[in-house]
C-alpha positions in Angstrom: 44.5 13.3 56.8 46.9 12.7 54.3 45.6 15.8 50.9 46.1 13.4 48.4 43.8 10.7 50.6 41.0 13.9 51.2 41.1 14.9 47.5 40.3 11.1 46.9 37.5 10.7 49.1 36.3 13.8 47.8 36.2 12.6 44.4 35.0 9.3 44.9 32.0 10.6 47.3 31.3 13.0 44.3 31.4 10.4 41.9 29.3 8.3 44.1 26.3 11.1 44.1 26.5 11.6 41.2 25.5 8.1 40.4 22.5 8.4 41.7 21.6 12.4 41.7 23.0 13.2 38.3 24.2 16.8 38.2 21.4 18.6 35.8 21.4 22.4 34.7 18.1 24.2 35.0 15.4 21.7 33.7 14.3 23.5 30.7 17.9 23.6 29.2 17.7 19.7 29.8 14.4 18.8 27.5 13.4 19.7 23.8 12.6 23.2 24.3 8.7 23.9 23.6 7.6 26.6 21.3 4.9 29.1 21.0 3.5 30.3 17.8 3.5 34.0 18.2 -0.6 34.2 16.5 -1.3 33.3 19.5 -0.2 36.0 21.8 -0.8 38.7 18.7 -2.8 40.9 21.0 0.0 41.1 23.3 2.7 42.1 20.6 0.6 44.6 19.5 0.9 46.8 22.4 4.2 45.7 23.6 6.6 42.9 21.6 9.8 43.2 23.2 8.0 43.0 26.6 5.7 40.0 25.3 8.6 38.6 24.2 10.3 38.2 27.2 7.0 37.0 29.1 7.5 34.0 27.0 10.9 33.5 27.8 10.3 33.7 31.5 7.1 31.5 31.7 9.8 28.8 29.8 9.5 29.0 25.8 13.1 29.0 24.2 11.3 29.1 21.1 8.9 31.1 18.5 7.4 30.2 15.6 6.8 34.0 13.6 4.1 35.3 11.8 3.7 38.2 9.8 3.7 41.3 12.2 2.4 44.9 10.5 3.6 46.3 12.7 7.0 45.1 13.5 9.9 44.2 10.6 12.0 40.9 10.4 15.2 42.9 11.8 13.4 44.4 14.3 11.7 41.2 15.8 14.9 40.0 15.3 16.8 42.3 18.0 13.7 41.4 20.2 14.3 37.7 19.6 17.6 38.0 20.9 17.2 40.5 23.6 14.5 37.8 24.8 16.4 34.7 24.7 14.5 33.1 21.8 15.6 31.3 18.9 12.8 31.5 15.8 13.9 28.2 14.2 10.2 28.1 11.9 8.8 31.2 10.4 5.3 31.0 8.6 4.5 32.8 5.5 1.9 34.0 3.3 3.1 32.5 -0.2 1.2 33.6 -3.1 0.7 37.1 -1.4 3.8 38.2 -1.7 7.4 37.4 -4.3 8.8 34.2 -3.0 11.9 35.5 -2.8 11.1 38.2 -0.4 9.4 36.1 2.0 12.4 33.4 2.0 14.9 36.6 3.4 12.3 37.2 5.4 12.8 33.8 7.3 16.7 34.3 6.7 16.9 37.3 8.7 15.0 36.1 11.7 17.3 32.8 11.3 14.8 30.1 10.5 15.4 27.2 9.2 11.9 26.2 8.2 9.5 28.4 5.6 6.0 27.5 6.4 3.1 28.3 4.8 0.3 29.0 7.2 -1.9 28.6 4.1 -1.2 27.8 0.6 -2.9 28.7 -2.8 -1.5 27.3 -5.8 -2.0 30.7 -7.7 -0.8 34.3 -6.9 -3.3 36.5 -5.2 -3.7 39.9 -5.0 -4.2 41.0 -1.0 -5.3 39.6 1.6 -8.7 38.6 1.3 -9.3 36.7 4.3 -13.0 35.9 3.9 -12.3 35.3 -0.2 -9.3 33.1 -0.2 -11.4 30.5 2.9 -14.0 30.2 0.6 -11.5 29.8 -2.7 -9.7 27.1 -0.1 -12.9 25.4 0.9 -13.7 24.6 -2.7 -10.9 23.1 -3.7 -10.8 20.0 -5.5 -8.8 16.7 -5.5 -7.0 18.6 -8.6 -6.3 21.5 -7.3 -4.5 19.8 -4.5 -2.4 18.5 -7.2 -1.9 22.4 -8.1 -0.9 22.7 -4.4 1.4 20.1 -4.4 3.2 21.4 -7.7 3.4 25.1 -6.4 4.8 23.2 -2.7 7.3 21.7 -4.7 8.3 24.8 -6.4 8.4 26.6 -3.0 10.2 24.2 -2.0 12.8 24.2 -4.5 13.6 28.3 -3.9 13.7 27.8 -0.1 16.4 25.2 -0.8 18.6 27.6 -2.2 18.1 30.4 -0.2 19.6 27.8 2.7 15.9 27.0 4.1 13.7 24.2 4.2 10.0 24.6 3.5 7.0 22.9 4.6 3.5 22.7 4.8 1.3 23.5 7.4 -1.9 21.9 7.5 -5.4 22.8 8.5 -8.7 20.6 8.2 -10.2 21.3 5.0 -7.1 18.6 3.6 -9.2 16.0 5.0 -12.2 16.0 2.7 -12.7 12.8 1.5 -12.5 12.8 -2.5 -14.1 9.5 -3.4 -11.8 7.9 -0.8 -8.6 9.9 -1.2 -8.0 13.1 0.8 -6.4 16.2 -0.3 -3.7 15.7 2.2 -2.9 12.3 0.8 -2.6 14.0 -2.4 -0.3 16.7 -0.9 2.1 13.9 0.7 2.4 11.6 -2.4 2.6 14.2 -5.0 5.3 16.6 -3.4 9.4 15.8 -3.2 10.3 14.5 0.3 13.5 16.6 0.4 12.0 19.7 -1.0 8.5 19.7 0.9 8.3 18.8 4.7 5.3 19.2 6.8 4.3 20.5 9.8 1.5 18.2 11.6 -1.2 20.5 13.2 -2.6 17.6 15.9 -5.4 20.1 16.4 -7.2 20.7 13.1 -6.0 16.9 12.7 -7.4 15.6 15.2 -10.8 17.7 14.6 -11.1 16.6 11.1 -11.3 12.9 12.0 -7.9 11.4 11.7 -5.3 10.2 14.1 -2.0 12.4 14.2 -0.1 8.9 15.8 -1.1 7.2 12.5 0.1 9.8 10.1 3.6 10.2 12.3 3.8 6.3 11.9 3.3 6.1 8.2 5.4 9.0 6.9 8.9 8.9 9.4 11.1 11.9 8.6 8.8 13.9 6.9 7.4 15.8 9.7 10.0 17.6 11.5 7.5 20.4 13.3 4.7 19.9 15.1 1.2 22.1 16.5 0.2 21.4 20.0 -3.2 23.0 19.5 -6.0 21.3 21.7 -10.0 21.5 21.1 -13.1 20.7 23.8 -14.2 17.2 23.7 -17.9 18.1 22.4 -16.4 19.4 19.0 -17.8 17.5 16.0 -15.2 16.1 13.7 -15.5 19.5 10.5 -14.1 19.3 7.3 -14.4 23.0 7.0 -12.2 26.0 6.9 -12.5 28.1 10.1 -12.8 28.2 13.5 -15.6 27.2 14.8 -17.0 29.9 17.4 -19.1 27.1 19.6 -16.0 25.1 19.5 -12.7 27.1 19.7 -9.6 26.0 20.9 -8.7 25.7 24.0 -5.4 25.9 26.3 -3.5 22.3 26.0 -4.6 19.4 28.8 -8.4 21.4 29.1 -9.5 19.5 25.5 -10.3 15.9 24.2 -6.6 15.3 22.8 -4.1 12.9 24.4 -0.9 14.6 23.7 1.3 12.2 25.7 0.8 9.7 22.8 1.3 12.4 20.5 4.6 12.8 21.6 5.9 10.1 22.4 5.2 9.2 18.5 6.2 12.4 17.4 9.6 12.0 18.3 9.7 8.5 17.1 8.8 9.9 13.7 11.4 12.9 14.4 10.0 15.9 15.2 12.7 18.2 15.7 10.2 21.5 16.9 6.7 21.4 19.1 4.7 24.9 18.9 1.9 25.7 20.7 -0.9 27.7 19.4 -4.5 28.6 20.0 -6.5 30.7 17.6 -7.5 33.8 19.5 -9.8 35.3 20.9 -9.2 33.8 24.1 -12.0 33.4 26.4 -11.4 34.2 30.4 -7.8 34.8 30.5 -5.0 36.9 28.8 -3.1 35.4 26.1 -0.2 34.6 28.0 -2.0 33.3 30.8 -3.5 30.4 28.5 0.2 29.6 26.5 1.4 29.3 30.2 -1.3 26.6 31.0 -0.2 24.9 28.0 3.4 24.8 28.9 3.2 23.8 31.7 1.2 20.9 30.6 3.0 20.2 28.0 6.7 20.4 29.7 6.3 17.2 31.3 5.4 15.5 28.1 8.1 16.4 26.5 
């Protein structure tokens, strides 16, 4: 046969295939990568973070989502990071506990993009009071979300020029109802849309009574990260701070919450990062057995 006729029919045959099995790399490099939020797997990166790390990589997370380590600085989690694979495109941040400043270079040196605040007090406090500052957050009042809101802005405003973009993570507590308006209404309408993005928690969402698909529909573009954090069907909708120890959260796809919808309205709304998380302890399993359960329900999805 004539080369320039094989070389032809090669091509065309090639073509042909590939019409109807389109060449793909390896299938995560093909989707929106998923995300882990490293609180979950803390018990694991306290005996061994580089190692943990590259579990995550290998069960098929491209990205993290930091929080403060003790024990571990941003440079060094950084080397890990990259040894691993991962990219840590959202860090979250205790503001108020520390200068502002030092927690934005924080989030520059791991290479985030996003500043989040896990949880926000519109004063400056002192240490970390964990017990104190859920009871100063579960008393909060319609007006003191309007603090919030001013400090968010403000946050926001430094995180613009240090080259980030903050936003707001939220919990359930937002969700008390105020005489018919919510603190995380308040948050939303009383905060700059370019300085102040949020991150939708579908979880503590969800348990507080509202419909993540609703607030993704309403407010388009202002929710570009996302929680996948999942909760047994029995759990009563709770208004309050905490995790509930007869009602913890469980791995993705073994709870009440239909994330395929989720999704499929997250991305419509543009979501540009899903994390998963699950408030530890976990019960029957290791840490990175239950963020590989949730992955691997949650690959499909996405």
């Amino acid at each position: 046969m004539n080369p320039s006729r094989r070389m032809f029919l090669q091509q065309s045959a090639a073509i042909g295939l590939s019409s109807i099995f389109p060449f793909r790399p390896a299938f995560a490099e093909t989707t929106r990568p998923i995300g882990v939020q490293l609180y979950t797997v803390q018990d694991e990166l306290k005996k061994d973070p580089a190692a943990t790390l590259k579990a995550l990589a290998g069960i098929g997370y491209r990205e993290v989502e930091s929080f403060p380590l003790q024990s571990v600085s941003p440079v060094q989690l950084r080397k890990m990071l990259d040894d691993a694979g991962l990219k840590c495109p959202s860090a979250h941040l205790f503001f108020g506990l520390s200068e502002t400043s030092q927690l934005l270079e924080q989030a520059n040196v791991l290479g985030a993009h996003y500043a989040v605040s896990s949880i926000l007090h519109y004063a400056q406090l002192q240490a970390a009071d964990l017990p104190k500052m859920l009871g100063m957050l579960n008393a909060f009042t319609l007006d003191d979300f309007k603090k919030v809101a001013a400090k968010a802005n403000e946050i926001g405003a430094q995180a613009k020029k240090a080259g980030l973009q903050y936003a707001y993570h939220n919990h359930n507590f937002e969700f008390r109802d105020f005489g018919g308006h919510t603190g995380y209404e308040t948050l939303l309408a009383e905060t700059d849309p370019e300085l102040v993005k949020f991150e939708l928690d579908c979880g503590w969402m969800t348990t507080s009574g509202h419909n993540p698909i609703e607030y993704f529909t309403k407010y388009p573009g202002r929710y570009p990260l996302m929680h996948a954090k999942d909760f047994p069907a029995d759990t009563p909708v709770n208004t309050t701070l905490g995790v509930d120890p007869k009602h913890p959260p469980t791995e993705i796809g073994r709870g009440h919450i239909d994330y395929k919808s989720i999704i499929a309205a997250a991305e419509r709304s543009g979501v540009q990062h899903i994390f998963v998380e699950q408030d530890p302890p976990i019960a029957g399993m290791t840490s990175l057995e239950a963020v590989r359960i949730s992955y691997q329900t949650l690959r499909p999805l996405v």
